[in-house]
Every structure is written in C-alpha cells, then in structure tokens.
N, C-alpha and C positions, 0 to 999 in steps of 0.2 A: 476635864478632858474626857468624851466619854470614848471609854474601850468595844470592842467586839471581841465576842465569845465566838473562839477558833474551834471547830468541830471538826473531827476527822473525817476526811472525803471516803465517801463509799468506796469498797474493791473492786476494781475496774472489773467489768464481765471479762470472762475468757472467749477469745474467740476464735473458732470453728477450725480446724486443720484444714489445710485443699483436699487431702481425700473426704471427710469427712464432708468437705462443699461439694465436692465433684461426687461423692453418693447421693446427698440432697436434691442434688440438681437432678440426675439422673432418679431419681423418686420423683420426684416431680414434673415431668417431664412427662407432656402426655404419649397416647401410643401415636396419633396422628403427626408429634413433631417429632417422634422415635424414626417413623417409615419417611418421611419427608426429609430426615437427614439420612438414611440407610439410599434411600436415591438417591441423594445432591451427590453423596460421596460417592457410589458406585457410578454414576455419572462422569465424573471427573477421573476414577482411576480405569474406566472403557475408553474416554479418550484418550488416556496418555498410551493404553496398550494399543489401539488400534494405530498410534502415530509410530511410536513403537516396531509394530509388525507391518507396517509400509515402508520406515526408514531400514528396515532387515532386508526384507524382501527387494527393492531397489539397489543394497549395495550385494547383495547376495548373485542379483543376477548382473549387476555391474561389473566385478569380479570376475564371471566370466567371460564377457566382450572383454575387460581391459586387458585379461591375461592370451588371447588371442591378437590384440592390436598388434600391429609391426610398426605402427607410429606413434609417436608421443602424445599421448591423450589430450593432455593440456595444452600442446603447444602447435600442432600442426593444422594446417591450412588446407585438409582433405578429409574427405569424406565419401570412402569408397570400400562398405563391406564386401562389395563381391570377389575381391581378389582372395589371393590366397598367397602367403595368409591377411588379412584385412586390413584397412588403414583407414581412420579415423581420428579425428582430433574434435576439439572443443572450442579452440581457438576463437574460429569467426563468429560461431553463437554464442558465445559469452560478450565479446563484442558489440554484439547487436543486442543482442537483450540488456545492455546496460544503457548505451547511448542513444537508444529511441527511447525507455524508461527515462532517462534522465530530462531530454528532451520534450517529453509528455510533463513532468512533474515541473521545469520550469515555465512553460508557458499556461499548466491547469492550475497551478496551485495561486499563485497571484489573482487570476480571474476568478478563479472560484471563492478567496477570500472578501473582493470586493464584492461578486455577487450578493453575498452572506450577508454584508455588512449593509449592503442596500438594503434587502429585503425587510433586514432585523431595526434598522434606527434612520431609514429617509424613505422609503416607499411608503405611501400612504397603503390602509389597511386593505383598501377594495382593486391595488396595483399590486399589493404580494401575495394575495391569497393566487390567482390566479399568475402571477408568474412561478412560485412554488408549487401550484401543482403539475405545470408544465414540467419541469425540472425532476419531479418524482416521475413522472412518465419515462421522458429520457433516461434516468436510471433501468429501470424496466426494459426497453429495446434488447434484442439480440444482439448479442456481438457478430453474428452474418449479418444483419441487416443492413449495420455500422459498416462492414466490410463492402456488402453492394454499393454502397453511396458513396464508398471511398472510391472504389473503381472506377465506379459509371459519372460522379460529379467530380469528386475532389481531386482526384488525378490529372484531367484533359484541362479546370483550371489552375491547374498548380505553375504553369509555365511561364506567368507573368512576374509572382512572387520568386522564383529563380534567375529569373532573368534580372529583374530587380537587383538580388542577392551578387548575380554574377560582377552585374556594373559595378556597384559602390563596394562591396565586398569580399568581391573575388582574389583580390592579391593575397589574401588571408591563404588563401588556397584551403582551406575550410567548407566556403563558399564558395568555388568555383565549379562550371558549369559547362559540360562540355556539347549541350542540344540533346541531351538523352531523355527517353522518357524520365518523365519526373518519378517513378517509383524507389524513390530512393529511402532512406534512413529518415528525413528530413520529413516525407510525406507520414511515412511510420507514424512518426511521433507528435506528428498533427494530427493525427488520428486517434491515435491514445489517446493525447491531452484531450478530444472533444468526446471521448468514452468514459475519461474517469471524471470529467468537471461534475456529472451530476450528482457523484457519487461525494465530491471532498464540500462539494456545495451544501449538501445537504446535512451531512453532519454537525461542519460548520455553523449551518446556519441553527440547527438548536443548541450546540455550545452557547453561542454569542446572546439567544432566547432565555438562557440561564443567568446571566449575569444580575448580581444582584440589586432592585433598585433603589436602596440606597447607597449605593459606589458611588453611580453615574450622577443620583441628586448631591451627591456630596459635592462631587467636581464641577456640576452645574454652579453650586452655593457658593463654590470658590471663585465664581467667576469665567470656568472654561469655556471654551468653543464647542461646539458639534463633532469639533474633529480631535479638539484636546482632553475628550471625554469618552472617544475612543479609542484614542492613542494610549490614554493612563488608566483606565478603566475595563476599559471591552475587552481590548488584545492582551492586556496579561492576563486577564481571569481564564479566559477563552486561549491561552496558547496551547497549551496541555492536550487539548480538543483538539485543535485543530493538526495536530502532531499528529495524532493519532490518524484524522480522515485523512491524510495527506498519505499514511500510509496504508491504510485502507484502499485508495487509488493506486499508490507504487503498486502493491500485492495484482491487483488485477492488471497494470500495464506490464509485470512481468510474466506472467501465466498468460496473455491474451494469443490465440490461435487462431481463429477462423479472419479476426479480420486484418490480421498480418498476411496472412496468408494470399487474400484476396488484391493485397494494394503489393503487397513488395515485390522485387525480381529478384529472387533468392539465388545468389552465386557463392561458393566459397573465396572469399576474398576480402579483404579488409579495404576501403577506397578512403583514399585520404579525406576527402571532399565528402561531407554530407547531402549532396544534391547527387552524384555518381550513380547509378542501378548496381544493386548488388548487395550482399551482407545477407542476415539470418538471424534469427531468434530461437530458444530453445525450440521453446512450443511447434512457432511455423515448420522447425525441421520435423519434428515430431510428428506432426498433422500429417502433413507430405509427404513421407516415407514408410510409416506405420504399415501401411497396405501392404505395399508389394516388398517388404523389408523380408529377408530370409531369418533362421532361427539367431544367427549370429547379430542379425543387422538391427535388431528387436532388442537385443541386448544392446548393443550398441546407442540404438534410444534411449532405452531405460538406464545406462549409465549417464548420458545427457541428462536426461529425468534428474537424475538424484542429486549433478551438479545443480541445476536449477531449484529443485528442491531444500539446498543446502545455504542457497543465497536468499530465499526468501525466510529460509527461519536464522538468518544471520541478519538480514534488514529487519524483522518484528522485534530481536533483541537488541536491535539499536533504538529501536523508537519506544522500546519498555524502557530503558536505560535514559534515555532522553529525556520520558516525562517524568521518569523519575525523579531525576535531578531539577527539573523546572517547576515541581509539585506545588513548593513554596512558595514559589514565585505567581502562580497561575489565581491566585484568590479564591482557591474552592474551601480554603480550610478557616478564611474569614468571618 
C-alpha cells in the first residue's frame, strides 16, 4: 500500500489590519483621485446644505403668514391676504395639485410605456430613429408654449369629449357636465399628461434598450411569443426604470405653472365634477398672485411653496422606497 509523506502546511500570512488597508489605500491613491473625491463629496454635502437652507428659509417665512392667518391653513376654502387680519387656506390647491397630477399620470404613464416598448422591440430601425427624435424635441418645448396650444387648440375642442363624458358618464356625477367652458380639472390634466409623456417616454425607452439580450433569447428558446418575452423579460428588468421616469414626470406635473395657468379658470372651490371651471394648483396660485401680493400675501405663497415643496420630497421617498423594494425583482443584478 503505498503511504504519503504528510508535511506541515506553511503559516498562513497575516493579513493586513483596515487601518493599515485604509493607510495603503490612501498611499496609493493618486493626487488626481485625492481632488476628484474632495469634489464628489463637497458636491454632495452643497447640495444637501443648499436643500437645507431653502427648506429653512420657506418654513421661516411660512411661519410668519401662518402666525397672521385667521383661517385654518390646511383646511379653508379662501384665499384672501388683504383683510385684516388675513385668511388663507391650502385646501383647494392641495386639491388640484393632486387630482390633475393624478390624472396626467394615468393617462401618460400607460401611453408613454407602450410608446417605449414600440420604439425599443416592433418599430423597425429607420421608424424609431425618427419618431425618438421627435419625442426628445417635445421634451425640450416650453411649458408656455404647451400652455398657448392648450388655450388657443385644446380648450375650444374639448367640448365634444365632455359632452361624450356627460352622456354615458354623467350619473357618476364625476363626469357631469353643466355647458361650461371646458377649463376645468379634466382639461388640466390632459395637458400635463401630453407635457410629461415625452419626458416618461424617454427614460423608459432606454431602460427597456438596456435589457439584457440573453433574457429575451432565453425566452425566445423557450418558445415565447413577442409579447410573452416582454411580459417576462422586458418589464421586470425595466420596472425599477420606469418607476423612476414615471416619477420624474409626477415631479414636473406638480411644480407645472405657466401652463396651468393659461388653460385653468382658477376659483377657490372644490367641484364635485371634474369637467366643472374652477380649482387651483399650488404653482398657478403662485404664478398669479406673486406680483401684486403684499409683504403678508408673499408669505402666504411661500407657505403654499413649502406645502408643495413638502409633497414632492414625500413622492421622490416613495418611489426610492418603491425601487427599492422591486430591486430584486427588476434583473439588473442578473
């Protein structure tokens, strides 16, 4: 039987303590990746102080409009600095800034996914180049521009789609319709949705460009469909993305000003009926009153401001939180 001569294993090396890594590192470490991280990181701690010294400054001077109101801030259906002492509520513009938002985001975010998905796996190459550059343009436009074409096109025919609404819809009383001009809520957020489609469109469509391709050949191998290799392949990898564009669009249908401004009939009042004239948005009140608002009425903005302010970094922590949780799910870590 033959034996083997057992020899004792060598002494394992000793290895290196973290500080003594983290001196090495930093020895080695050239000067150019020394000053390339001394600006990433001063970078990052100017934006947290400048966010910082806008969230002060907004509840600083918020604080003194709300300590002058004689109305409930939150809850009242007026908006009148000039008396004495003032009244003011938040009411109707929290209102509107949610429900045209909301409105924009279900009728952009659908279309804007199929655009994506056209562009990215059924338009031939010499149909999307040219519809995706159309599409980055329309991102580019002004928001007055958007707001002139609401007025002067989308407005005068909006009367057919209400009317429509009123017939089949109307008992909702949601959609009911009483022959008013159409500047309503409804109009709003037709308008939004056709402001942020370029914007979730685009995103989207380079998520779905990223997908990796052997996913899509795997599921082809299995025998899937066009549509069963995007169902299991494109949109999980691509959800996470499009999470994110989707809220990339919310972000600007809430902050949107001139071309609210231009389409709505801005009333304090809340109208059961999304088709009704009437409601408000932070921003539009904002825009509209800025001018001739007195030193009170300015504060009284700026306290709106920082409500609105408040709600859009409460939506960006939902949709960090969202792909957070969907990370795994999304295939990027594949």
């Amino acid at each position: 039987m033959d034996t083997t001569q057992i020899t004792d294993a060598p002494p394992p090396t000793p290895q290196p303590t973290e500080a003594e890594q983290k001196r090495a590192a930093r020895g080695a470490t050239r000067p150019g990746d020394r000053i390339f991280l001394g600006l990433s990181r001063g970078s990052g701690i100017l934006l947290l102080v400048i966010m910082a010294a806008i969230a002060a400054f907004l509840a600083w001077r918020a604080s003194l409009a709300i300590s002058k109101d004689d109305a409930n801030f939150f809850t009242a259906f007026e908006w009148n600095t000039q008396l004495v002492p003032p009244k003011f509520g938040i009411a109707v513009l929290a209102f509107g800034t949610i429900v045209s938002s909301i409105i924009a985001m279900v009728i952009a975010v659908p279309i804007a996914v199929a655009i994506a998905l056209f562009l990215t796996h059924y338009a031939p190459r010499r149909l999307s180049g040219p519809i995706a550059y159309v599409i980055d343009l329309l991102a580019a436009v002004p928001s007055i521009v958007y707001g002139l074409w609401g007025a002067l096109i989308l407005v005068p025919h909006m009367n057919g789609l209400y009317g429509w609404l009123n017939d089949y819809l109307g008992w909702t009383g949601i959609f009911s319709w009483q022959q008013g001009a159409p500047r309503s809520m409804l109009t709003v957020g037709i308008l939004l949705a056709i402001m942020i489609l370029p914007i979730i469109t685009n995103v989207s469509r380079e998520v779905f460009r990223q997908v990796p391709q052997m996913h899509e050949e795997a599921a082809l191998a299995l025998g899937a469909t066009r549509w069963e290799v995007i169902r299991m392949a494109v949109i999980p990898f691509g959800r996470s993305g499009v999470i994110s564009a989707s809220m990339l669009g919310l972000g600007r249908a809430l902050g949107e000003t001139m071309a609210v401004a231009t389409v709505l009939s801005p009333s304090f009042d809340i109208q059961a009926s999304l088709l009704d004239p009437g409601g408000g948005t932070f921003a539009q009140n904002i825009a509209s009153k800025f001018g001739e608002a007195s030193e009170t009425g300015r504060d009284a903005l700026i306290a709106s401001g920082l409500v609105l302010f408040v709600i859009t970094l409460l939506v960006n922590g939902a949709a960090r939180m969202i792909i957070a949780r969907r990370k795994e799910y999304s295939g990027a870590n594949a």
